[in-house]
Biotite code that builds the C-alpha atoms (Angstrom):
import biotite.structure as struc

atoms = struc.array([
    struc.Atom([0.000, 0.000, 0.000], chain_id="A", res_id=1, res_name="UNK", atom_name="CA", element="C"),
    struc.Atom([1.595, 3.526, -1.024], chain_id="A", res_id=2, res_name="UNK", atom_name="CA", element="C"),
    struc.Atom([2.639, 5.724, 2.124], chain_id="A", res_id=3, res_name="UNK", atom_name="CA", element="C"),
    struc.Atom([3.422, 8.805, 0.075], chain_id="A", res_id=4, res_name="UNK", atom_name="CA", element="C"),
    struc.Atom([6.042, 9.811, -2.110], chain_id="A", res_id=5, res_name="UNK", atom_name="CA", element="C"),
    struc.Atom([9.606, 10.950, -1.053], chain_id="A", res_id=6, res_name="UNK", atom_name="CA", element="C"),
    struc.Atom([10.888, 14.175, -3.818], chain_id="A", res_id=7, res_name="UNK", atom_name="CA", element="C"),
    struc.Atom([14.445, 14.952, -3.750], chain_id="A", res_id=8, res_name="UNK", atom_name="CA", element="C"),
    struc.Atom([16.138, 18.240, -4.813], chain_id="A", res_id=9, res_name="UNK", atom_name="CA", element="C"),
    struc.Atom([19.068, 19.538, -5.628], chain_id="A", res_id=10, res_name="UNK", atom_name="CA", element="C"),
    struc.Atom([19.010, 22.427, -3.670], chain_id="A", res_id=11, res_name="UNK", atom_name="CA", element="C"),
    struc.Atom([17.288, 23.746, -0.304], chain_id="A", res_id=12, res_name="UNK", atom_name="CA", element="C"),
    struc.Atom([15.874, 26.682, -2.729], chain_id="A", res_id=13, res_name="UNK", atom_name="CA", element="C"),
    struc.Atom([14.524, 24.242, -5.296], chain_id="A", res_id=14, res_name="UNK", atom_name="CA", element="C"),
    struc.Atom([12.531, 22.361, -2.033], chain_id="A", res_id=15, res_name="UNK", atom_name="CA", element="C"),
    struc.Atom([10.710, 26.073, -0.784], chain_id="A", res_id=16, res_name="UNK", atom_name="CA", element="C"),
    struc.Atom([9.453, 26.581, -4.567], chain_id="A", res_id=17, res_name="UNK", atom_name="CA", element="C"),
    struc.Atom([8.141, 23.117, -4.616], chain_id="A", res_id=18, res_name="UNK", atom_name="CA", element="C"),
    struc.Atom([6.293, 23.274, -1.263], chain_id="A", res_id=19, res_name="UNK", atom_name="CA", element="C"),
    struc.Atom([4.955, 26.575, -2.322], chain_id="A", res_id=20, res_name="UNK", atom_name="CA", element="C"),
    struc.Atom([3.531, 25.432, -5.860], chain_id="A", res_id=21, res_name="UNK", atom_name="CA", element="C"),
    struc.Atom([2.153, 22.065, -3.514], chain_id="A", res_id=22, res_name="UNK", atom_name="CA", element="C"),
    struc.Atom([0.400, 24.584, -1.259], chain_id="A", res_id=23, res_name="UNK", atom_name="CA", element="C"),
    struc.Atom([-1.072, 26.472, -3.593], chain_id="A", res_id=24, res_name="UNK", atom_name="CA", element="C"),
    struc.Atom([-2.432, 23.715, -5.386], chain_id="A", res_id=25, res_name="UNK", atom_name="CA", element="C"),
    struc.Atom([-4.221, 22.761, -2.223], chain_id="A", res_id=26, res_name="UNK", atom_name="CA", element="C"),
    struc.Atom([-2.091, 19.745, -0.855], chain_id="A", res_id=27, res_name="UNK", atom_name="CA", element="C"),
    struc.Atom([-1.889, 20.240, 3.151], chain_id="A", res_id=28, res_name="UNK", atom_name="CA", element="C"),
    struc.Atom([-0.208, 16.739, 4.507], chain_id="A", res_id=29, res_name="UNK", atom_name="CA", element="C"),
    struc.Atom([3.615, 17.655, 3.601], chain_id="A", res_id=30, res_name="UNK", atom_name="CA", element="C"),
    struc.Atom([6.849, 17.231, 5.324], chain_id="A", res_id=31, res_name="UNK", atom_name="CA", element="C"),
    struc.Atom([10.066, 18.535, 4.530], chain_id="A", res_id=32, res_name="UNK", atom_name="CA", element="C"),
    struc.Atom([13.182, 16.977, 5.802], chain_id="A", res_id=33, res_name="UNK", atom_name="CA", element="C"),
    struc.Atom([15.990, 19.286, 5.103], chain_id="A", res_id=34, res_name="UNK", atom_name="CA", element="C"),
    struc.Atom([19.889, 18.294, 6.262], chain_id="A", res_id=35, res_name="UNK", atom_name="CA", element="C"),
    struc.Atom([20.630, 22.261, 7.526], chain_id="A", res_id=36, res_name="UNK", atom_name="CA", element="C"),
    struc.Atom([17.756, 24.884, 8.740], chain_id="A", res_id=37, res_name="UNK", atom_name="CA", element="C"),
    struc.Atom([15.932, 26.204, 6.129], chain_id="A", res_id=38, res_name="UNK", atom_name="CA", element="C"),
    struc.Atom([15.163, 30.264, 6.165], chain_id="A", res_id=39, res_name="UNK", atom_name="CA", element="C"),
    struc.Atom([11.322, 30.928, 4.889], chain_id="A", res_id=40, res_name="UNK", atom_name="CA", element="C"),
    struc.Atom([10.303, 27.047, 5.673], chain_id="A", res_id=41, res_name="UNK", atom_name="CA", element="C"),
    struc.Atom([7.901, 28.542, 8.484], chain_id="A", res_id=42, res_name="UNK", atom_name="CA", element="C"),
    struc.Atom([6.459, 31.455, 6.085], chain_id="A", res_id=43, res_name="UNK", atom_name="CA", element="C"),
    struc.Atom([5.778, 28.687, 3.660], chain_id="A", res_id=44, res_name="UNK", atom_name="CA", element="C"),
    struc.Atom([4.226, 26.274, 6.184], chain_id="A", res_id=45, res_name="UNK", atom_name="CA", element="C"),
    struc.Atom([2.288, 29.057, 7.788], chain_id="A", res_id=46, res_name="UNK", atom_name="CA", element="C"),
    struc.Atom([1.795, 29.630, 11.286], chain_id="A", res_id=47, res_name="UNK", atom_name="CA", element="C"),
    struc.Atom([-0.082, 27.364, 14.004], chain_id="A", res_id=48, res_name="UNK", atom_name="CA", element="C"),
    struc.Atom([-2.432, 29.688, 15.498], chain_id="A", res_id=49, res_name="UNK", atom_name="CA", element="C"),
    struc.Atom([-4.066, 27.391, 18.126], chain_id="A", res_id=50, res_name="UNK", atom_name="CA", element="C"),
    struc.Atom([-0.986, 27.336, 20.136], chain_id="A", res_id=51, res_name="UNK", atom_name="CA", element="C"),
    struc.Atom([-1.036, 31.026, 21.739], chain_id="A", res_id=52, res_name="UNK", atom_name="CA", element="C"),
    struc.Atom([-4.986, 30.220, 22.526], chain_id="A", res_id=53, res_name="UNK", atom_name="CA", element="C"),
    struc.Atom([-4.177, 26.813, 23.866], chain_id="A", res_id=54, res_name="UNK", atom_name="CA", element="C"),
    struc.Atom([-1.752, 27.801, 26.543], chain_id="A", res_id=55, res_name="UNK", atom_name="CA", element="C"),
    struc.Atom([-3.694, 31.118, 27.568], chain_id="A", res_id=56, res_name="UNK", atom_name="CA", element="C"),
    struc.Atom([-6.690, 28.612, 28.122], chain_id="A", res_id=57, res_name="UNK", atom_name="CA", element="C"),
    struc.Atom([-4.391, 26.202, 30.050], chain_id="A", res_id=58, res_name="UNK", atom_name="CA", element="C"),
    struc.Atom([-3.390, 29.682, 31.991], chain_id="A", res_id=59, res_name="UNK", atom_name="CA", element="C"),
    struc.Atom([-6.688, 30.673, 33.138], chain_id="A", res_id=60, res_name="UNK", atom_name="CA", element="C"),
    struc.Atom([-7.392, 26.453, 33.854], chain_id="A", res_id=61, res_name="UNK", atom_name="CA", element="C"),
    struc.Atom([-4.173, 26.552, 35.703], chain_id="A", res_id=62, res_name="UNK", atom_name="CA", element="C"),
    struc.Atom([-4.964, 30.098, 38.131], chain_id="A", res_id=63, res_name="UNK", atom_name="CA", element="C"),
    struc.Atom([-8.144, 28.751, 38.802], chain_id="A", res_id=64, res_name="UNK", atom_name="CA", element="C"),
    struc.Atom([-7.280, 25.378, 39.727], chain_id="A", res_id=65, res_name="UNK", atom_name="CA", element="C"),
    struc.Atom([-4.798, 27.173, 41.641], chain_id="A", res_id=66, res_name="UNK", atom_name="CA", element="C"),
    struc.Atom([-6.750, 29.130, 43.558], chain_id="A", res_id=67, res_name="UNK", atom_name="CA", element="C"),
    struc.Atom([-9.370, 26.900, 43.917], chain_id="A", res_id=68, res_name="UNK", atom_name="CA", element="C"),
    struc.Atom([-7.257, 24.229, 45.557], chain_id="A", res_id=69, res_name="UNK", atom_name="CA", element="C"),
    struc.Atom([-6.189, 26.645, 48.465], chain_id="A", res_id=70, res_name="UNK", atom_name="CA", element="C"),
    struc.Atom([-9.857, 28.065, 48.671], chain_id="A", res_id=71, res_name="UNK", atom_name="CA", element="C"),
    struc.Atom([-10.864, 24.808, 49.479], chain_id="A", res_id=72, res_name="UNK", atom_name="CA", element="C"),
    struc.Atom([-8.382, 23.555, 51.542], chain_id="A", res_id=73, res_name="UNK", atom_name="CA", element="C"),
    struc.Atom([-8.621, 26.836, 53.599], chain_id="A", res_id=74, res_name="UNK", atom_name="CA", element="C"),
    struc.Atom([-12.642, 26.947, 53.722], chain_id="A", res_id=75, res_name="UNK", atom_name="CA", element="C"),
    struc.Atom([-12.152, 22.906, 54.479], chain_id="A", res_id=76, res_name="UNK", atom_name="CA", element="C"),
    struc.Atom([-10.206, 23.028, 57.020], chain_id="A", res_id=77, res_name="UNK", atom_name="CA", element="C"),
    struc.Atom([-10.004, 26.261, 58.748], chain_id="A", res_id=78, res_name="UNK", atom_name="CA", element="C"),
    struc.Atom([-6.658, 27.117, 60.988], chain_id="A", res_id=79, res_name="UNK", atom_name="CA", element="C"),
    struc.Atom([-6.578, 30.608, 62.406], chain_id="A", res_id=80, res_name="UNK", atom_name="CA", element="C"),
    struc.Atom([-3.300, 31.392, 62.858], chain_id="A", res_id=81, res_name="UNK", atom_name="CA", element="C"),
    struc.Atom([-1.818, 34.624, 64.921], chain_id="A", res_id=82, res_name="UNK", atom_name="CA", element="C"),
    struc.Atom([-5.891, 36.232, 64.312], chain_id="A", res_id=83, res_name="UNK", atom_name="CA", element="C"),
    struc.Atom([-4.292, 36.335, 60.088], chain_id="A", res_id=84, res_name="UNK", atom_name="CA", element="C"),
    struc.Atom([-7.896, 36.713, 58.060], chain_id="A", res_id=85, res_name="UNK", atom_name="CA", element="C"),
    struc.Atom([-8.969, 33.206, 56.915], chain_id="A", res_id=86, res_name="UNK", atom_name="CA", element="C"),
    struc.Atom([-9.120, 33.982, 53.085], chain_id="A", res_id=87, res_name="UNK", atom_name="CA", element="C"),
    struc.Atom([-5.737, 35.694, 53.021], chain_id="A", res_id=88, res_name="UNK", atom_name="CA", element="C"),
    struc.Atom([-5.788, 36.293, 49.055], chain_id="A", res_id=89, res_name="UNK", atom_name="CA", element="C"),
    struc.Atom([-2.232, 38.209, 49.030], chain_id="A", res_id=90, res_name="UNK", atom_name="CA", element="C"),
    struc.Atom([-0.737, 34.305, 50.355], chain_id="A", res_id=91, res_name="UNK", atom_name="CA", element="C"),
    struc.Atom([-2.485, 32.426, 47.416], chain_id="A", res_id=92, res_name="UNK", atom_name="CA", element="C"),
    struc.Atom([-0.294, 34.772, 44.841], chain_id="A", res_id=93, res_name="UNK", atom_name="CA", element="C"),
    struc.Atom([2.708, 32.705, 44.660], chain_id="A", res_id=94, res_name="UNK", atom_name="CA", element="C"),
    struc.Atom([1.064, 28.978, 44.741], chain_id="A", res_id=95, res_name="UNK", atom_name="CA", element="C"),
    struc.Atom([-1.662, 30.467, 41.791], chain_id="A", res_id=96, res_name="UNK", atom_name="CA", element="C"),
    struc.Atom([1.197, 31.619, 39.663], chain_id="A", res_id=97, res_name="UNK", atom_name="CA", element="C"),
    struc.Atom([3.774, 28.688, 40.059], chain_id="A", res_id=98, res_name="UNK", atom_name="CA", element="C"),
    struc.Atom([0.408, 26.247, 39.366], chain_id="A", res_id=99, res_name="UNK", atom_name="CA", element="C"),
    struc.Atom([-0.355, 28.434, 36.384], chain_id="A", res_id=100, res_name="UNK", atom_name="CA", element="C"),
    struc.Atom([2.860, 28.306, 34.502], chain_id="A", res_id=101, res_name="UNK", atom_name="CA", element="C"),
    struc.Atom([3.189, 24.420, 35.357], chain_id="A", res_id=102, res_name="UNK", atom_name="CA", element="C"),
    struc.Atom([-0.205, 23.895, 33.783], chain_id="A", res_id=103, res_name="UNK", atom_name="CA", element="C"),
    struc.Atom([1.049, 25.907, 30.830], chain_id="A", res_id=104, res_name="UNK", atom_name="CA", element="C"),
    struc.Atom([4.303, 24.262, 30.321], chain_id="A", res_id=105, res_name="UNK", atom_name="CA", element="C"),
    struc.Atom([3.010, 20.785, 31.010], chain_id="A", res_id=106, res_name="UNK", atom_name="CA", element="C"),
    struc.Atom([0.254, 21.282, 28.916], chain_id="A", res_id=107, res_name="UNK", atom_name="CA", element="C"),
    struc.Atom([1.567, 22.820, 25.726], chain_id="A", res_id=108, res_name="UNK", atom_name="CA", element="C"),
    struc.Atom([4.014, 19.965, 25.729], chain_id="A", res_id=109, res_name="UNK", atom_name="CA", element="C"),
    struc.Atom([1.470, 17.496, 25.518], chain_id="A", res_id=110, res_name="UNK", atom_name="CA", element="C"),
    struc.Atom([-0.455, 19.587, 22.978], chain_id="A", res_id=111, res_name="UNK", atom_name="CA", element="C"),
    struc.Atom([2.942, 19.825, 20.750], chain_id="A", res_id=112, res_name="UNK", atom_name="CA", element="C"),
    struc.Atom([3.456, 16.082, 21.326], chain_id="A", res_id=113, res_name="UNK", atom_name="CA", element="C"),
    struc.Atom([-0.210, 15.744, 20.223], chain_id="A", res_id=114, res_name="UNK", atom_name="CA", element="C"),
    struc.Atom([-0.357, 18.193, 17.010], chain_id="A", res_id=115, res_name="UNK", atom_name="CA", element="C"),
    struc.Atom([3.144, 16.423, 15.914], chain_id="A", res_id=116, res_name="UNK", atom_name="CA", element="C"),
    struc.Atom([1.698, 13.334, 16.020], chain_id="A", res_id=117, res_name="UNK", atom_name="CA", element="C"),
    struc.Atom([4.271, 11.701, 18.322], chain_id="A", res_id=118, res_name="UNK", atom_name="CA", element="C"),
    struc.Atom([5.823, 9.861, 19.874], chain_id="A", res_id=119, res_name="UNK", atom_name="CA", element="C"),
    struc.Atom([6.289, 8.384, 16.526], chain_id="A", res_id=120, res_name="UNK", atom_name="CA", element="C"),
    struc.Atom([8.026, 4.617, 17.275], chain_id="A", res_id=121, res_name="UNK", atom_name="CA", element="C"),
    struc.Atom([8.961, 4.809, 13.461], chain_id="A", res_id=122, res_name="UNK", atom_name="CA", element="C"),
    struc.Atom([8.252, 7.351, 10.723], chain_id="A", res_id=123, res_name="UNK", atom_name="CA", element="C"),
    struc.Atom([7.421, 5.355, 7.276], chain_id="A", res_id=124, res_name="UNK", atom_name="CA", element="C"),
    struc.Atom([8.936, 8.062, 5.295], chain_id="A", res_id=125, res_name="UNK", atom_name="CA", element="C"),
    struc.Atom([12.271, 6.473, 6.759], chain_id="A", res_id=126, res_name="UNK", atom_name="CA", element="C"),
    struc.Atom([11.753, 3.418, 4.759], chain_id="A", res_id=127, res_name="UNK", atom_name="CA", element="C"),
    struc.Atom([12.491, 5.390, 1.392], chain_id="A", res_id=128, res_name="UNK", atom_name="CA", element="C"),
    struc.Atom([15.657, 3.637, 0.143], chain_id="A", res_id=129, res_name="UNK", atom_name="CA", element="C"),
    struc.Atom([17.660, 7.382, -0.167], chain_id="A", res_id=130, res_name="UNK", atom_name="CA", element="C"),
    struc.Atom([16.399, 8.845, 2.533], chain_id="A", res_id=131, res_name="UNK", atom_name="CA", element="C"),
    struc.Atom([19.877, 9.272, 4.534], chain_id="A", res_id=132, res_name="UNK", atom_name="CA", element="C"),
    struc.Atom([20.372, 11.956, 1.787], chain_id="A", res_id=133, res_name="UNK", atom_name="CA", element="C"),
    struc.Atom([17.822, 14.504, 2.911], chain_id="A", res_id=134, res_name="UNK", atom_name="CA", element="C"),
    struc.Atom([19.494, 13.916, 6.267], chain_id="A", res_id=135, res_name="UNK", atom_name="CA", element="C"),
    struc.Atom([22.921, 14.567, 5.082], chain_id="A", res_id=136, res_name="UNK", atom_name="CA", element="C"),
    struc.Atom([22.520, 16.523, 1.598], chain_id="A", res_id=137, res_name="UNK", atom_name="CA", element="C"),
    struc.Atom([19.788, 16.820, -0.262], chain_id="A", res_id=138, res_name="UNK", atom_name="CA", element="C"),
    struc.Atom([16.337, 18.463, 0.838], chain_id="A", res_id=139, res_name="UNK", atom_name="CA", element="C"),
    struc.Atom([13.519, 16.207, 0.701], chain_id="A", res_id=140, res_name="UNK", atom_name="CA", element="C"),
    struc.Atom([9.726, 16.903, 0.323], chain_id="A", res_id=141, res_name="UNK", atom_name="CA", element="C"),
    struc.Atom([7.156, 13.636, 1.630], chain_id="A", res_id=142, res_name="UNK", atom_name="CA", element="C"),
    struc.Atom([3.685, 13.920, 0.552], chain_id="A", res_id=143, res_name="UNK", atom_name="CA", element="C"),
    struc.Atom([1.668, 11.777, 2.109], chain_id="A", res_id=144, res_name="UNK", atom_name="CA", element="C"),
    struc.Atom([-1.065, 9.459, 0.183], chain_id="A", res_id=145, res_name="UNK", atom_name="CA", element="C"),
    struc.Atom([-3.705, 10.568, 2.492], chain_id="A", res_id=146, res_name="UNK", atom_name="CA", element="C"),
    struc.Atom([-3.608, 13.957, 1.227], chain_id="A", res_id=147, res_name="UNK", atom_name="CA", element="C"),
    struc.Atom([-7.355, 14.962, -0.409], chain_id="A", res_id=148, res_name="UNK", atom_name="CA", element="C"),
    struc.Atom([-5.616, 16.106, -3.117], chain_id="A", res_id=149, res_name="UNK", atom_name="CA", element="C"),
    struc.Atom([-3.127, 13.303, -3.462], chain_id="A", res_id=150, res_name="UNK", atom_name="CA", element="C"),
    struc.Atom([-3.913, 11.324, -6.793], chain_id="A", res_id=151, res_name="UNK", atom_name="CA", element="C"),
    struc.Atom([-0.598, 8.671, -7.706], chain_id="A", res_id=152, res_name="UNK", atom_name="CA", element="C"),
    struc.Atom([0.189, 10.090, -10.993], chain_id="A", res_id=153, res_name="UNK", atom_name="CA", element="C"),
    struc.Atom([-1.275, 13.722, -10.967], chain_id="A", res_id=154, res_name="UNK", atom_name="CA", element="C"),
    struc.Atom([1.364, 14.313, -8.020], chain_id="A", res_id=155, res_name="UNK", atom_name="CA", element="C"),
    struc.Atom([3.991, 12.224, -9.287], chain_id="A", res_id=156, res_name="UNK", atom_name="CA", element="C"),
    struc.Atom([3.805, 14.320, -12.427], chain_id="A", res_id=157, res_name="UNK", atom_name="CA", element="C"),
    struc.Atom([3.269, 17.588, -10.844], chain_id="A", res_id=158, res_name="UNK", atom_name="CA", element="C"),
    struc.Atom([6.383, 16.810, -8.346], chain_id="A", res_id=159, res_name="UNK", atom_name="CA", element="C"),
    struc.Atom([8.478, 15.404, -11.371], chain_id="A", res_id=160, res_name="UNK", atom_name="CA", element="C"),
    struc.Atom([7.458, 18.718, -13.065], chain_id="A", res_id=161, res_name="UNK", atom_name="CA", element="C"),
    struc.Atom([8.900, 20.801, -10.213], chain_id="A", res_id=162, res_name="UNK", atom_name="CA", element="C"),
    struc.Atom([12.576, 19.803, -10.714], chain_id="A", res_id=163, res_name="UNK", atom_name="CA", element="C"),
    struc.Atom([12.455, 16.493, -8.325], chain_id="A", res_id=164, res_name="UNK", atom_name="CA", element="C"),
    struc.Atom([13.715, 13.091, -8.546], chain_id="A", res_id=165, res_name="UNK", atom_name="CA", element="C"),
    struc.Atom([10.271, 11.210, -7.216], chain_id="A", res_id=166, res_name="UNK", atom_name="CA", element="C"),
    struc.Atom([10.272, 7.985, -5.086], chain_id="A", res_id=167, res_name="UNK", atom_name="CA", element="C"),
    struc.Atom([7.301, 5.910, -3.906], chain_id="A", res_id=168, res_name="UNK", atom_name="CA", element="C"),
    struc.Atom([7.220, 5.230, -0.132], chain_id="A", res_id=169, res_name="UNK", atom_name="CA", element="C"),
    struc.Atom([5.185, 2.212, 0.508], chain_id="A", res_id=170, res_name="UNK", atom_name="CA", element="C"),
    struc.Atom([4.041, 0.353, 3.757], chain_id="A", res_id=171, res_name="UNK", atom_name="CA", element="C"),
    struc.Atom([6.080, -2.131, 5.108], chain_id="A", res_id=172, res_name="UNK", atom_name="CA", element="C"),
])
């Protein structure tokens, strides 16, 4: 069963013009694997813009679970020390903010984890018989078969047509 196909360029420039021409034609599941950073591969990709909203939600979640816990615990078990006022709210400031950034940090992990789709025992694109190259090299583009607009020969030509040397990934 075909995985995707594996398109191998000759240069990192090459590899940004091909996964603009891709996106513009309307494929979304790519994945460029590119020996060095590549400048613009972010512009190209375009920005996630659920992250920002994810971790002020888990910021919010995290102060009120925060204060909440030491609400309760106060209200639940009431201990009037030296006549201090049993709700003292300028005390909860410090436990509220270290729960809140924990929250935040533990929970955008697992969100990245999530939206990255790992952890990822073994990535199929790996089984392409070049594939060292686009580790060591030569940029690499995978486009995966479960694309909607993946069709074998349309994007075979299309990627052929774009200056790349095309390789079918299939399932092991």
């Amino acid at each position: 069963m075909l995985y995707g196909y594996m398109a191998y360029f000759a240069a990192q420039e090459r590899l940004l013009e091909a996964l603009k021409a891709l996106k513009e034609a309307g494929y979304r599941h790519l994945e460029a694997f590119t020996p060095t950073p590549l400048e613009g591969l972010e512009a190209v990709y375009g920005r996630e813009e659920r992250i920002p909203w994810m971790a002020f939600f888990l910021g919010v979640l995290g102060a009120g679970l925060g204060l909440f816990l030491q609400v309760y615990t106060t209200l639940d078990y009431p201990h009037n020390a030296g006549g201090k006022p049993l709700l003292g709210w300028p005390a909860f400031i410090p436990v509220t903010f270290e729960i809140t950034i924990l929250t935040i940090t533990v929970g955008i992990f697992l969100y990245l984890l999530y939206l990255n789709g790992l952890p990822l025992a073994a990535h199929p694109a790996t089984l392409a018989s070049r594939y060292r190259e686009a580790l060591v090299d030569r940029p690499a583009l995978f486009v995966y078969a479960t694309d909607p607009r993946f069709d074998p020969e349309a994007t075979r030509d299309l990627l052929q047509g774009l200056g790349a040397e095309v390789e079918e990934v299939r399932r092991a």
